[in-house]
N, C-alpha and C positions, 0 to 999 in steps of 0.2 A: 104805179104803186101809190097807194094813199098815205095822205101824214101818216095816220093812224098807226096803218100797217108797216112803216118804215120803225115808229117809235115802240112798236109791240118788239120788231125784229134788232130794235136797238138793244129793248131793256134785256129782252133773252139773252142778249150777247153777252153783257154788263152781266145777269144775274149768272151764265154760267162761266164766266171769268171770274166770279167771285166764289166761286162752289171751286173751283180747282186751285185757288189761286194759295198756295202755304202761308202764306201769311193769315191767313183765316184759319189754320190749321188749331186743335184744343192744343194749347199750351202745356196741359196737367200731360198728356200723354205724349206729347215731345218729350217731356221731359223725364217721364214712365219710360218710355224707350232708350232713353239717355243712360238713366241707370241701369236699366236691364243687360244693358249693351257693357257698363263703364266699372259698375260696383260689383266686382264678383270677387268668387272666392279664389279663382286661378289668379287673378291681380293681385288680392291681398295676401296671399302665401309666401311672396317673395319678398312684401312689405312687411308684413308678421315676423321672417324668417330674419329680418336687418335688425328686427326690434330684440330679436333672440338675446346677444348680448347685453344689450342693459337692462334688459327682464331679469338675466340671470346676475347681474351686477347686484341687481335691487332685492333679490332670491338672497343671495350670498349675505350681503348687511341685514337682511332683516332676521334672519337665522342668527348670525352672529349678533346679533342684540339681545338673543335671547338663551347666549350660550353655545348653540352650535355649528362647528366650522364643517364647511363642503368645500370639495375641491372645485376646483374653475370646469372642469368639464361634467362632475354629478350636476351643478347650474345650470350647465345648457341644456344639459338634456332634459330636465325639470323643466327651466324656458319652451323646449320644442315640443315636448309633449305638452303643457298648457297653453301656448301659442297654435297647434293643432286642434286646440277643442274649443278655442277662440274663433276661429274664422266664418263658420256658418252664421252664427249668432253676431256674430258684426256686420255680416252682409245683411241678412235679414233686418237687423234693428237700423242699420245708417239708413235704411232705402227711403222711409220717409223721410226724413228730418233732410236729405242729400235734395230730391226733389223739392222741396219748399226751399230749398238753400238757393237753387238752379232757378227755380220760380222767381223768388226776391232781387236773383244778383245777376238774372243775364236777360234781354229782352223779349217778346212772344217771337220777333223775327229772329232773333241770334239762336233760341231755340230750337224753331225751327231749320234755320242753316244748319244747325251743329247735327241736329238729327239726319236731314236729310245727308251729310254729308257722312253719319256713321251707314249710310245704309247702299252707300257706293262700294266698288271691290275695294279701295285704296281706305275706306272708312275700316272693311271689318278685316282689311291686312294688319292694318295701324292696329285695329283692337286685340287681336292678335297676336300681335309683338307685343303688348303692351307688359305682360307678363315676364318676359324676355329682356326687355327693356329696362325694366326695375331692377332687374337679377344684374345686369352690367352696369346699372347705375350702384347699387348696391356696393358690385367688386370696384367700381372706381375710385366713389367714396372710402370706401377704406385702402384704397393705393395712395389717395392724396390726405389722406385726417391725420396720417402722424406729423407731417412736415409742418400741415395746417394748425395743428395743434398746440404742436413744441413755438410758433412763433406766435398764435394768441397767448400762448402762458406766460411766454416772456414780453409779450404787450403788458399784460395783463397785470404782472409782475411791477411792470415799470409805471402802470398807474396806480398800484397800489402803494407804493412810492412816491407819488408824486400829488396824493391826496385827493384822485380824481377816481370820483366813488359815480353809482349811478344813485338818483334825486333818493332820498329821503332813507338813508341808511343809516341805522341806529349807530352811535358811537360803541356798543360794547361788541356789535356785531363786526364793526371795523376793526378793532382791537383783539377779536377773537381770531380774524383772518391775517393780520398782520402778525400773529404769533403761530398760524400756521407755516407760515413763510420766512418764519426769523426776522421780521421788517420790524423794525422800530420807530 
């Protein structure tokens, strides 16, 4: 075998280890598939559906600003039905802005692991549950927020007391919350 013909039979090797090789993979479309696979609307219905109550919190005060009272449950159903006409149009509109986000913040190789790894059984099991996932993270979150809660406030209490504000808060605004609170 001549140099020649050893170095033709080198570069082929090299050139098609570099043609299979993922790391060489378009990035833009790792990351297209990333979302196609991550951003959906079965995801977002159970994250929409957690946001229910403080839509209908924010439903309830802005009415009462303006006069009219509704009861805790006409909210949520207000909530669930605007939360419902919300989710296409969030999936659709994040899908770019989510890819250049993916692009910016994880590298052409991490992209490509991440994909290649959605496109395994264990990748679109995961993707999957992911729906499922949310909905029990959802009900945990609220098994554990009252306890979590009651003890931020009373943190929260005790540094309002104790003059420990976060940086650059107006004195009328400290003043206004200390008389939320009875604090003098």
């Amino acid at each position: 075998m001549t140099t020649i013909s050893v170095m033709f039979r080198s570069f082929i090797s090299v050139a098609w280890l570099l043609m299979i090789s993922p790391a060489f993979a378009d990035p833009v479309e790792d990351a297209e598939y990333i979302v196609d696979e991550t951003v959906t609307a079965e995801l977002l219905r159970p994250v929409m559906a957690a946001m229910g109550e403080s839509m209908a919190a924010g439903i309830r005060g802005e009415l009462l600003s303006q006069g009219v009272s509704l009861s805790d449950e006409a909210s949520l159903v207000i909530a669930k039905i605007a939360t419902d006409h919300m989710i296409d149009p969030m999936v659709s509109n994040m899908r770019a802005g989510t890819i250049l986000a993916m692009m910016e913040n994880i590298s052409d190789e991490g992209l490509s692991e991440y994909r290649a790894f959605l496109e395994t059984s264990a990748g679109q099991e995961l993707v999957a549950a992911t729906p499922e996932l949310a909905r029990a993270g959802e009900r945990i979150g609220a098994e554990i927020a009252p306890g979590i809660a009651m003890l931020a406030v009373s943190q929260m209490i005790e540094d309002i007391q104790s003059d420990r504000w976060p940086d650059a808060v107006a004195a009328e605004v400290k003043d206004e919350i200390r008389a939320i609170y009875g604090i003098e």
